[in-house]
Every structure is written in C-alpha cells, then in structure tokens.
C-alpha positions as CSV (number, residue, x, y, z in Angstrom):
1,X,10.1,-7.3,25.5
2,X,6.9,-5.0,26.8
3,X,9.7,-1.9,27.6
4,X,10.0,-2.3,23.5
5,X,9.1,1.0,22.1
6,X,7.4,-1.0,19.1
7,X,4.1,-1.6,21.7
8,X,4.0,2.4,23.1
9,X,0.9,4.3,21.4
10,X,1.8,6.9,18.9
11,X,-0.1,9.9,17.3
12,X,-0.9,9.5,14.2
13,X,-2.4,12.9,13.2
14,X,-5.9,13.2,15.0
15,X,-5.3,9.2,15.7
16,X,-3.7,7.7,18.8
17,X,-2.7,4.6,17.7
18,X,-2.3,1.7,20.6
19,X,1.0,0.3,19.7
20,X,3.6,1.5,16.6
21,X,3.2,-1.5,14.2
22,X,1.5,-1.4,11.2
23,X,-0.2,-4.1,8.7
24,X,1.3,-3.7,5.7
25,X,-1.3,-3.8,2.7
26,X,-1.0,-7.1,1.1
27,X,-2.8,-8.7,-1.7
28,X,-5.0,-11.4,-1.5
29,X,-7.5,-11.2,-4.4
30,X,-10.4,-12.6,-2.6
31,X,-12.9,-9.7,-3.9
32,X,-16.4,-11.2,-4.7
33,X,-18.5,-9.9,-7.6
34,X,-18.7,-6.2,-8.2
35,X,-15.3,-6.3,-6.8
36,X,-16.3,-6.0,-3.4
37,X,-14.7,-7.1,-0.5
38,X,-15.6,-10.9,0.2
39,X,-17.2,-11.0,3.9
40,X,-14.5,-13.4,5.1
41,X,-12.2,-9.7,4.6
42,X,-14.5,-8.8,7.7
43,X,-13.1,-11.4,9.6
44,X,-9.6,-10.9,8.2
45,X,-9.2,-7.7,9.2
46,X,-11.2,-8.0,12.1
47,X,-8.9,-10.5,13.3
48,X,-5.9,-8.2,13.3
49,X,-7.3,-4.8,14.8
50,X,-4.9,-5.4,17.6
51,X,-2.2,-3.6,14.8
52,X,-1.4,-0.1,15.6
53,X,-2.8,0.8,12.5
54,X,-4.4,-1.6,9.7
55,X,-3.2,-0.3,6.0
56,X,-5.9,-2.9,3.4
57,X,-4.7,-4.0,0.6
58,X,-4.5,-2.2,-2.1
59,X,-7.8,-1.1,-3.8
60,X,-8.2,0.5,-7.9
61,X,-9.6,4.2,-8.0
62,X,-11.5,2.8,-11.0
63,X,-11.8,0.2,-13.6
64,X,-9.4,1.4,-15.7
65,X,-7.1,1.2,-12.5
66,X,-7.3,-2.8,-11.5
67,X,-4.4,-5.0,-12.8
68,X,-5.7,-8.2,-11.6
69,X,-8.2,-10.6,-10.5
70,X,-10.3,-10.4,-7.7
71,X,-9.1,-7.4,-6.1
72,X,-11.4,-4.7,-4.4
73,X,-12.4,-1.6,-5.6
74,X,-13.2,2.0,-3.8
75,X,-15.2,3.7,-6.8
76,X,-18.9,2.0,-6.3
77,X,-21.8,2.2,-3.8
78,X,-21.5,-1.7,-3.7
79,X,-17.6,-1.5,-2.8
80,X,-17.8,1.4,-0.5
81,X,-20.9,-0.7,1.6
82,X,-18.6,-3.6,1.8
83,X,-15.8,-1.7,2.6
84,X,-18.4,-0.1,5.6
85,X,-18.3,-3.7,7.0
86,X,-14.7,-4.2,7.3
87,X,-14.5,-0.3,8.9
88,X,-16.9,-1.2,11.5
89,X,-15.3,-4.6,12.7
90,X,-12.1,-3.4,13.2
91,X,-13.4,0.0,15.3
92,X,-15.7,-2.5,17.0
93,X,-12.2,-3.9,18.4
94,X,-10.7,-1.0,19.3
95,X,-8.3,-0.9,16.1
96,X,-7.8,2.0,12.9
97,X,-7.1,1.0,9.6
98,X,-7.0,3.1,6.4
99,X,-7.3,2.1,2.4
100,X,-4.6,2.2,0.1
101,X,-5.9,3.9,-3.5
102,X,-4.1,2.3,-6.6
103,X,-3.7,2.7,-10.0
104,X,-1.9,-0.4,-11.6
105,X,-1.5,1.3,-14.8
106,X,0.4,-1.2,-17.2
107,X,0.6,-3.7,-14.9
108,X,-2.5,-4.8,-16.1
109,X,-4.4,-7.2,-18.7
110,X,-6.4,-6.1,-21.7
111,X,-9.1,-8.8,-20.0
112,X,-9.5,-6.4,-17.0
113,X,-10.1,-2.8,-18.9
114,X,-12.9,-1.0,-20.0
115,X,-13.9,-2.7,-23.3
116,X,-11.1,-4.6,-23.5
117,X,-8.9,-2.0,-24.3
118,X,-5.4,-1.5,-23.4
119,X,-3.7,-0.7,-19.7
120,X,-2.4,3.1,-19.9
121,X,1.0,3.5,-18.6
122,X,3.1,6.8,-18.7
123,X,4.7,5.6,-21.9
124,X,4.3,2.9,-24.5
125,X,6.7,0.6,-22.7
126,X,5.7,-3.0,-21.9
127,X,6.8,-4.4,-18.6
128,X,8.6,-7.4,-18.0
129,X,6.2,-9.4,-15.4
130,X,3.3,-11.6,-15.1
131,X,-0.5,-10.6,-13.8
132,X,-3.0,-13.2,-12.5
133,X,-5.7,-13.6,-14.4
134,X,-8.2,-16.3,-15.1
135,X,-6.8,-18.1,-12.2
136,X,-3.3,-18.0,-13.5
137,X,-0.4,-15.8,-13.8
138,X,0.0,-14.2,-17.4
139,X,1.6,-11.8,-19.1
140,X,0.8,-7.8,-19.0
141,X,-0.2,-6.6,-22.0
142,X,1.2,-3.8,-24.1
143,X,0.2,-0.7,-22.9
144,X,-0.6,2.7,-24.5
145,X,0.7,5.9,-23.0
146,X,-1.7,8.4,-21.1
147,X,-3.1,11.7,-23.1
148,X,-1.8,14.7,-21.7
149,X,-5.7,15.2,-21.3
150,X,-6.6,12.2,-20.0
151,X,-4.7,12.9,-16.6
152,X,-6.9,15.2,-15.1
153,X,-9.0,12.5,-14.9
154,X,-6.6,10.3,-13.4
155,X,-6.0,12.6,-10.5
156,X,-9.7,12.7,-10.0
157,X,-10.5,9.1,-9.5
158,X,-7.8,9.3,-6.6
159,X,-9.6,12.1,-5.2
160,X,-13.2,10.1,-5.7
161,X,-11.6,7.4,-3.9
162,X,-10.8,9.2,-1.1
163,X,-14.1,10.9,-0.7
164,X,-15.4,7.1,-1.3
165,X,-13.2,5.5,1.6
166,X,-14.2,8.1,4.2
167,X,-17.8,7.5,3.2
168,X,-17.0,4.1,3.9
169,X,-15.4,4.6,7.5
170,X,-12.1,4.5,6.9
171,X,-9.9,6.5,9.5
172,X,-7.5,7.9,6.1
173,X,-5.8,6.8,3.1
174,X,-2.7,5.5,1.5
175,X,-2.0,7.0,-2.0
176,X,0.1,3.7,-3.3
177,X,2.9,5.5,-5.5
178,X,5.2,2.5,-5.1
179,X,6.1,-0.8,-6.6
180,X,6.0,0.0,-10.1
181,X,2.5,1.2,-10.7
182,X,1.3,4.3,-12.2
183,X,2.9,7.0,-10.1
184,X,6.0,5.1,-9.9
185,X,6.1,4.6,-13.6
186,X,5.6,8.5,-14.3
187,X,8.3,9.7,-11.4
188,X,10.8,6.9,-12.6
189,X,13.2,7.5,-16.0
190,X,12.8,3.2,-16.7
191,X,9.5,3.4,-17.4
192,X,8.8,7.3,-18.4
193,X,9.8,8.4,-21.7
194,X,7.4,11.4,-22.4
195,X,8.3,14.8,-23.9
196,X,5.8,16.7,-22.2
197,X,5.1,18.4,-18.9
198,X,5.2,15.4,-17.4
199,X,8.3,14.0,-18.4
200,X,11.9,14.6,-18.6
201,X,13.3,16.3,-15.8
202,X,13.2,15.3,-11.9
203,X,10.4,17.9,-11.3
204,X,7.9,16.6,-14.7
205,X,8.2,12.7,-13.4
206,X,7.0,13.8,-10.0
207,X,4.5,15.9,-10.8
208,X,1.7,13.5,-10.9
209,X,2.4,11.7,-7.8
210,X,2.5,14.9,-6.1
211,X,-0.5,16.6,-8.2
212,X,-2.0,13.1,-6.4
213,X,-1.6,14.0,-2.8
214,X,-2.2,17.6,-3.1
215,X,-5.8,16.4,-4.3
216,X,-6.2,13.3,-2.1
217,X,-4.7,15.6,1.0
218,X,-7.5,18.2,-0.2
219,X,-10.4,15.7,-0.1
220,X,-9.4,13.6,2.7
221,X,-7.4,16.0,5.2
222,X,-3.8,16.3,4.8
223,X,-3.8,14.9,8.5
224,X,-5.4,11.4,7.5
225,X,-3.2,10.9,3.8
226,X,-0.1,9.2,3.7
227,X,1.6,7.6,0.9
228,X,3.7,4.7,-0.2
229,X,6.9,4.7,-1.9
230,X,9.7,2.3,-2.8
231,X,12.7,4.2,-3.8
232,X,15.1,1.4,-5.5
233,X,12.7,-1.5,-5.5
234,X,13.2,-3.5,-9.4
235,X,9.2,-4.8,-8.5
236,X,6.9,-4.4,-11.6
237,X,10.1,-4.0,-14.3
238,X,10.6,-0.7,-12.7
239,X,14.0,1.4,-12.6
240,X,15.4,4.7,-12.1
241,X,18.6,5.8,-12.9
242,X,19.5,8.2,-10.1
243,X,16.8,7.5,-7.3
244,X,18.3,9.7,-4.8
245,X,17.7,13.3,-5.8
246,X,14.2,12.1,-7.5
247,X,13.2,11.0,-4.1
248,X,14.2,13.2,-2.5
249,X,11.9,15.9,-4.5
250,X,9.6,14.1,-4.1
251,X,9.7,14.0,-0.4
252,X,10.0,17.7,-0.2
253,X,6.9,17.9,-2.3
254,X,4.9,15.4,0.1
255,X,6.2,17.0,3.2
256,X,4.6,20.7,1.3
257,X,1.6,19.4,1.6
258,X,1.8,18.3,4.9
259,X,1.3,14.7,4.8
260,X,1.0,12.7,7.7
261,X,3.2,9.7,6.7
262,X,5.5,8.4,3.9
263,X,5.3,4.6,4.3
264,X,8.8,3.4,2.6
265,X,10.3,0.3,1.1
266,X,13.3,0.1,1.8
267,X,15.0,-2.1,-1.0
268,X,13.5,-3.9,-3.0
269,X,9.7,-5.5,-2.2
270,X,10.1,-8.6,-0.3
271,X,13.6,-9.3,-1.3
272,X,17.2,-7.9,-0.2
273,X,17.5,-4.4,1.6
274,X,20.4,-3.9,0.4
275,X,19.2,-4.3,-3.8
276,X,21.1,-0.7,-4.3
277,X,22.5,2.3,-2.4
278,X,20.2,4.7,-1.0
279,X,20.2,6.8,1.6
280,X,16.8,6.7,3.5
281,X,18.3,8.9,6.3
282,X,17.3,11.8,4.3
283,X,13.8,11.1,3.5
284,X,13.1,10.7,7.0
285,X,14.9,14.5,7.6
286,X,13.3,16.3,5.1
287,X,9.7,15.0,6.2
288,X,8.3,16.6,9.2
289,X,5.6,13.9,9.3
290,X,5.8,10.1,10.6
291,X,8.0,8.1,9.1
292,X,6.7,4.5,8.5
293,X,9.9,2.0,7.8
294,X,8.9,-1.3,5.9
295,X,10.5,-4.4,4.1
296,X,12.4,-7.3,6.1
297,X,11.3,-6.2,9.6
298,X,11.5,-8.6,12.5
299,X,11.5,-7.6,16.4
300,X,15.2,-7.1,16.9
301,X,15.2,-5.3,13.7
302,X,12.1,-3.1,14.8
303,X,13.7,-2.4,18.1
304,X,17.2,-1.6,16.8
305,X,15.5,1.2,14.1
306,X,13.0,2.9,16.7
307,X,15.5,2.9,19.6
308,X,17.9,5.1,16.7
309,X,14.8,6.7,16.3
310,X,15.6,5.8,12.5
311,X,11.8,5.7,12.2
312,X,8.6,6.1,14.0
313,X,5.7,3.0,13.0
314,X,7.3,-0.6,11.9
315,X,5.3,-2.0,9.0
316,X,5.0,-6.1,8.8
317,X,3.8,-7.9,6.0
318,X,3.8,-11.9,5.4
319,X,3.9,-12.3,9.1
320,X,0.6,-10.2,9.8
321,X,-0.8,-12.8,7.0
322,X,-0.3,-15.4,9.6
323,X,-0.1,-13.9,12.8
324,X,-3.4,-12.2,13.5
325,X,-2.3,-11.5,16.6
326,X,0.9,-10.6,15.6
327,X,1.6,-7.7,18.1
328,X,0.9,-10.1,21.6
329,X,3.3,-12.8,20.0
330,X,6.2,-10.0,19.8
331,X,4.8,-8.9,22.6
332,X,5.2,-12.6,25.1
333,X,7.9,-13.8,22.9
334,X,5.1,-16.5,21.6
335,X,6.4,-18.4,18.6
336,X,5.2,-17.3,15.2
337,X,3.2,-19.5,12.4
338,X,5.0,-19.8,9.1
339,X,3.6,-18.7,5.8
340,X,1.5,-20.7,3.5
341,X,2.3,-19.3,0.4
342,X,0.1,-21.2,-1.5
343,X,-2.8,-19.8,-0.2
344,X,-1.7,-15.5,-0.4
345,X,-3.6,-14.9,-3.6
346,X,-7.3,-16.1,-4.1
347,X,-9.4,-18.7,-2.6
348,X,-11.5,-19.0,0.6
349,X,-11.1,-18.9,4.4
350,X,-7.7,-21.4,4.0
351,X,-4.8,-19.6,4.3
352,X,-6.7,-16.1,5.2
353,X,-8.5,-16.8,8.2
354,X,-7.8,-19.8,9.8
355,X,-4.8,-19.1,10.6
356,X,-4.5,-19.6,15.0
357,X,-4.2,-17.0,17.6
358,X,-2.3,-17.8,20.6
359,X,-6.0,-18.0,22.9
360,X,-7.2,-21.1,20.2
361,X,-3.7,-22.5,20.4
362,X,-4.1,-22.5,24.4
363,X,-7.9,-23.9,24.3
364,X,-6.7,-26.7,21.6
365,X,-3.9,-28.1,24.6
C-alpha cells in the first residue's frame, strides 16, 4: 500500500503537508472551565500529528456562538493560551493542524447564551434536533432571527477568531459553514425565510457565508482559510430545495477569494452518500484550490478517488478518534480499533486518549 497516493506530501498553500489525509474535526466536548481546551486535548492531538493535516474540532467565535456543553472557544486570552498548548505539541511532532471557527446559531440552548437569552438563527424557525446540555441531550430552543444590524457583528467575531487562532499558533483556519449551523441556515431555503438582503434569492442566502471568508481570508491569508460545506446533508433539520446551483455559487464565490480548500461532505454527515443527487464533480472544477473529500472514506475508497484525481486530501473522522496513528495502520495494512461510542462526547482520558497505537500494541505482546 506505500505506492498509495493517500501517504505522498502535498502543498497545502505555504504548507507541505507529509501525507494527504486529514483529521476531520470531531466533537468531543471535553472543554474545561472558561471553555478551554482540557490538557488531555494536548495529548489528543498530539497523539495524531502524524495526519497530513489536523482540522480541531469545532470551536464558537463567541458566546453567543456555542450550542453545547463543554466545547472550546477561540474568543479569550484563557482559550487562545490553551489552544497555544495543543499548537505546540503537534509542531513539536512534526505535524500542522488548523481550527475550525463556528457559529451554532439555533442549534443551541437558551442555558448556553448570553443572559439566558435566545439562540439567533437566520429566521424564527425551530429545528428539529437535540443539544447536550447538563450532561444530557435536550431539545434546542426556539430561536429568534438575526437583526439586519446585528450581522456585522457576526462577521466580526469570525474575523476575531481568526486573528485569535493565529495568535494561538495555529497554521490556518476552517470557516465551518456546514451541517446546519449558521451559515448553512442563512445559504439554505429550509431554514431561511428572510425578506431582506439576505434572503430570498441564491445570491442573498450566500452572502453571509461568503461576506465570512472574504473577512476570515482578509485576517488570516487567503492562503491558510478553508472552509467546510455539506451540500445535501439533512444534519441539524437542515434542507435546501435545489442544492445544486446554490452550491455551486457559492463555490464560485469561495474560489473569488482565493481560498485554499473547500473541505466537503459528501452526503449526508456520517450517514449514506448517496442521501440525494448531487453532483460534487463541479465543485471540485469550479475551485482552483484543494479539494478536501470527506464522509464514509476507507483506504480502497481513498485510493479509488485520488487515483481519479476526484480529489486531492482524504478527510477521516471516527476512525482518527480511535486510530491515533491512523496513517501507519493504512499505511502496513495493521488492523484498525473499533469505536467506542460511548465515550465521543464528554468525559476524561477513556475513550479520547487511551486508545493504542500499533508501538504499545507490540510492547504489550
């Protein structure tokens, strides 16, 4: 498997990255108080610096922007010194990683905001979905739609949190406009019902996601911002009723400013690739950037895309949770550890980083 083109390096911008996998950002709502990265996420990510390039889970621009429990932030000093830990580690081994900015919007619990208030959303529309909160899954609560003056300031703390996660090391950042949070609710018809500039037509619902990168590109380098989108995924209660051209704006728009990647879901999250027809061809043609191809992905899969040149970095999730060294198993062929679900969202070291790499497996024997 080592004439695989998933283990060449690849230029990522200004970045040569050692191999063309990529850790998917994933969710684990470990954050201590302040919202700041628990140490163990020093470890964690430590752990898997052997990754092309490391994408952390995803981290709220502000208050206003966290939808549940226990994740990290990227908008104070205490967050951005943490964050510095985690930067250093995984340079220290030789690996890159970069932090996703997210804004849940209103998939979010009153319990979370500012003063208790409600989560902001594009529109007045609830979502159909759960949060964890309190140690338990609940439901989101009823949001309120944004003020056309209020989303100014919505672009900015994107912006801040860029400027935040360079101060903090990162090598770039990953503007999260997938999955059914805010930018996805704004440039999808399910969830955006607004009159105004930013709703209606094609070119109104994508305004904000691409308003977004023009100022995260701005602050950050256009050459170390990528972005995440998920075209047709239902995740979050989200929908669109004709995905195709609105993507495909919006892919013209990102490649405008010059982005480095688009990192793409291709179906819907964690589920079936095949949820509903869309052509993903022509994203990857209309985007003169790298093209990062995620959801489903195993080696023969991997292979089979990069040898079509049908993309150019493989994204893994789940099996980067337990597979640290994830690139040398695909890599000798080594078999993989399984899962535990149980432990993906909150807790301790279980399940996060005690998970074996092939060199412990070989000492245990």
């Amino acid at each position: 498997m080592a004439t695989s083109k998933l283990f060449e390096p690849y230029k990522l911008g200004p970045i040569t990255l050692s191999n063309r996998t990529v850790m998917a950002p994933l969710t684990r709502n470990r954050a201590v108080a302040g919202l700041v990265p628990n140490p163990l996420a020093v470890e964690y990510y430590g752990q898997r610096a052997s990754a092309g390039l490391l994408i952390t889970e995803a981290s709220q621009v502000s208050q206003q922007g966290q939808g549940y429990q226990d994740t990290p932030g990227i908008y104070s000093k205490e967050q951005i010194a943490g964050w510095r830990k985690v930067t250093d580690r995984v340079h220290e081994r030789g690996g890159h990683i970069f932090i996703q900015l997210w804004h849940v919007g209103r998939i979010s619990h009153t319990s979370l905001q500012p003063n208790n208030g409600a989560p902001v959303a594009p529109s007045a529309v609830r979502a159909k979905g759960k949060t964890f909160v309190g140690g338990t899954f609940a439901d989101v609560s009823e949001p309120r739609a944004l003020e056309l003056s209020e989303i100014p300031g919505i672009i900015d703390s994107f912006k801040r949190g860029a400027a935040n996660a360079l101060e903090a090391g990162f090598d770039g950042v990953e503007i999260h406009g997938a999955n059914g949070y805010l930018l996805d609710q704004f440039a999808k018809d399910g969830t955006n019902k607004r009159t105004d500039a930013y709703g209606g037509s094609i070119e109104n619902r994508a305004k904000l996601m691409l308003e977004v990168a023009k100022a995260v590109s701005a602050e950050a380098g256009a050459a170390r911002t990528g972005i995440r989108i998920s075209p047709v995924t239902p995740a979050n209660d989200v929908s669109d009723s004709n995905p195709q051209p609105l993507f495909d704006h919006i892919v013209d728009g990102l490649n405008a400013e010059k982005l480095v990647y688009i990192h793409v879901i291709e179906g819907a999250t964690g589920g079936p690739r095949d949820v509903a027809p869309f052509d993903y061809a022509s994203l990857r043609k209309r985007f003169d950037g790298t093209y990062i191809a995620n959801n489903g992905y195993d080696l023969e899969l991997a292979n089979r895309v990069l040898a079509a040149n049908e993309a150019d970095l493989i994204a893994f999730g789940k099996l980067f949770i337990s597979n640290p060294d994830l690139v040398e198993r695909l890599k000798s062929g080594a078999p993989l550890n399984a899962p535990d679900k149980a432990t993906f969202y909150g807790g301790g070291a279980k399940g996060y980083t005690d998970y074996p790499a092939l060199d412990r497996l070989d000492a245990a024997q």
